[in-house]
PLY file of the C-alpha trace (Angstrom):
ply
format ascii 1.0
element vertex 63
property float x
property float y
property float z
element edge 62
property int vertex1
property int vertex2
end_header
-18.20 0.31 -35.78
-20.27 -2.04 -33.68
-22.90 -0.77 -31.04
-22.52 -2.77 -27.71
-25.44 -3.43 -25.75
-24.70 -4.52 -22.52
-27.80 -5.58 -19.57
-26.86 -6.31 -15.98
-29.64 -7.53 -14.02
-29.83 -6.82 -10.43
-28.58 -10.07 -9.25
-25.40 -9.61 -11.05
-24.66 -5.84 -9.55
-25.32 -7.36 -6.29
-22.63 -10.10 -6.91
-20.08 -7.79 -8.38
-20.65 -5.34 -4.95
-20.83 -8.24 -2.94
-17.47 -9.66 -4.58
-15.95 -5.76 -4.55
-16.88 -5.85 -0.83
-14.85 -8.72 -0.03
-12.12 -7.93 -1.56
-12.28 -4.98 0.02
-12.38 -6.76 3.21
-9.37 -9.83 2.73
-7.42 -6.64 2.17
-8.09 -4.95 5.31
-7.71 -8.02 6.91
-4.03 -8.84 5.18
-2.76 -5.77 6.01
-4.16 -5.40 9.96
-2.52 -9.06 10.11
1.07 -7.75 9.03
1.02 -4.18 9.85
3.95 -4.58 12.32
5.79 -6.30 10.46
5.05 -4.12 7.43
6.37 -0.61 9.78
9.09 -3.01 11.31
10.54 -3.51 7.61
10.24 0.49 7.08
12.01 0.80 9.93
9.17 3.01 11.14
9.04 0.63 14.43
11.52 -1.53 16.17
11.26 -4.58 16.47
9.37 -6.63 19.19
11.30 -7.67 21.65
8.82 -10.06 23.48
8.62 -11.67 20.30
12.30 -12.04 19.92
12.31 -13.47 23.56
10.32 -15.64 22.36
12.00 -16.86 19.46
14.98 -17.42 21.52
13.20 -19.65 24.20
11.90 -21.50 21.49
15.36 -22.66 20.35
16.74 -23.42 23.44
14.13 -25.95 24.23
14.23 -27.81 20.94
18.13 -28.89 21.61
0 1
1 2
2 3
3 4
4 5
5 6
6 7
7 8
8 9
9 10
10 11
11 12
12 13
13 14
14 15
15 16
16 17
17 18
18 19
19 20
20 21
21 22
22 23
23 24
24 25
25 26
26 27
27 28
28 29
29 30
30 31
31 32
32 33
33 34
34 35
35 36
36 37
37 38
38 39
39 40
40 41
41 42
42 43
43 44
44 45
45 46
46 47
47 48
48 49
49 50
50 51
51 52
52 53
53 54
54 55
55 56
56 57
57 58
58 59
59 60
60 61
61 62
């Protein structure tokens, strides 16, 4: 069997931390953007109902 030897530098650990990192952070971001909806569909929360107001408004001025 073969014997790997494998160098990272420092420049690449700080890209793979740096990539890790925002990952880490589109995630956060993703999920703090639906969260509502995301307890709304576990019917954890009800539904908003300004933003059903909303909704409806919006309809009635279009026709």
């Amino acid at each position: 069997m073969k014997e790997l030897i494998a160098y990272i530098d420092p420049s690449s650990g700080g890209q793979i931390l740096t990539i890790i990192a925002g990952g880490l952070a589109a995630v956060a971001v993703t999920i703090r953007m639906y969260w509502h909806r995301l307890l709304v569909l576990l019917r954890i929360r009800k539904p908003d109902e300004t933003s059903a107001g909303k909704e409806a408004q919006g309809g009635a001025d279009a026709g």
